[in-house]
C-alpha positions as CSV (number, residue, x, y, z in Angstrom):
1,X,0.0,0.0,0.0
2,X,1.6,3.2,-1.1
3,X,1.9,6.6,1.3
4,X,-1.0,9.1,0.8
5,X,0.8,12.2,-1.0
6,X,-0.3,15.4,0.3
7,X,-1.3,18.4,-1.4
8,X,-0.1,20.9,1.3
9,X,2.4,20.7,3.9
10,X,1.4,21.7,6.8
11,X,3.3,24.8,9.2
12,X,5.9,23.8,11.7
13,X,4.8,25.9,13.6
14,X,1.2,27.6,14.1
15,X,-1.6,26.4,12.5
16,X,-2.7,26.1,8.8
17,X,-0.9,24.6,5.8
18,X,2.2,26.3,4.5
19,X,3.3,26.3,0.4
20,X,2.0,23.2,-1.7
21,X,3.5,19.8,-2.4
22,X,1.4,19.2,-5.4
23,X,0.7,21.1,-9.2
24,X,-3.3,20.4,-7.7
25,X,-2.0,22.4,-4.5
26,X,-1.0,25.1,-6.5
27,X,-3.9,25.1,-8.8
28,X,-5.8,25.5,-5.8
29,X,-3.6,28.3,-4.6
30,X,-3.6,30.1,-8.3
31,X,-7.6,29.9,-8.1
32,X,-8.0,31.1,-4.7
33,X,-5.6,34.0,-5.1
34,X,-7.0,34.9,-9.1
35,X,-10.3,34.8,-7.6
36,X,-9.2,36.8,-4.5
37,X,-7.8,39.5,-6.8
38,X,-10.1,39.6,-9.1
39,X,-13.0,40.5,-6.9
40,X,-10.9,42.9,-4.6
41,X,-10.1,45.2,-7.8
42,X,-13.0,44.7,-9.9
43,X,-15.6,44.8,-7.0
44,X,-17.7,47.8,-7.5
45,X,-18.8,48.6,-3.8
46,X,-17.3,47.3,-0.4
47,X,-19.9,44.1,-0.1
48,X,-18.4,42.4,-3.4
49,X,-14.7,43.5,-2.4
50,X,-15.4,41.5,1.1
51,X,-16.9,38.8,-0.5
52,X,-14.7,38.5,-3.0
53,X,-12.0,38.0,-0.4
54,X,-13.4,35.8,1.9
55,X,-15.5,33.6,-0.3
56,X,-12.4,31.7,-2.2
57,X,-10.7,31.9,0.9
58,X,-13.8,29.6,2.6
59,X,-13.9,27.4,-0.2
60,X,-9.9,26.9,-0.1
61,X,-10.0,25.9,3.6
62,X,-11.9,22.6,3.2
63,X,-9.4,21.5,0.2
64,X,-6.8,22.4,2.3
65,X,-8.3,20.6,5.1
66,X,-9.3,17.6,2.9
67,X,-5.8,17.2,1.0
68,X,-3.5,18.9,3.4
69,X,-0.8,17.2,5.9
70,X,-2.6,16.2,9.1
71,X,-1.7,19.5,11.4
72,X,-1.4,17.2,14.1
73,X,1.4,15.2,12.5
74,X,3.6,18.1,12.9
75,X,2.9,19.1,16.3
76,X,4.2,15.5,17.5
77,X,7.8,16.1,15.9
């Protein structure tokens, strides 16, 4: 049985994933940051600038989450 590969490493310290492992990680990261920009300069008033932020951000979190290196694993080295 082969080792999972991960997507995202995760931080050796703090919490959250740090740069990705993968081409899908960084896909991910390319979308979520295009998005992220494109919304934050195109947005016309402040509601579609915020949402625009934090909406790919929300949907990045579960990939991350999903694909990512258990944070745990790291805490235990």
């Amino acid at each position: 049985m082969s080792e999972r590969r991960y997507w995202f490493k995760a931080k050796s310290s703090g919490l959250g994933w740090s740069l990705p492992l993968t081409w899908q990680g960084w896909v991910v990261y390319a979308a979520m940051f295009g998005a992220t920009g494109y919304f934050f300069f195109v947005g016309r008033d402040i509601g579609e600038k915020v949402l625009g932020v934090w909406v790919p951000i929300l949907l990045a979190l579960p990939i991350c989450w999903i694909f990512g290196e258990p944070l745990s694993k790291r805490a235990q080295r």
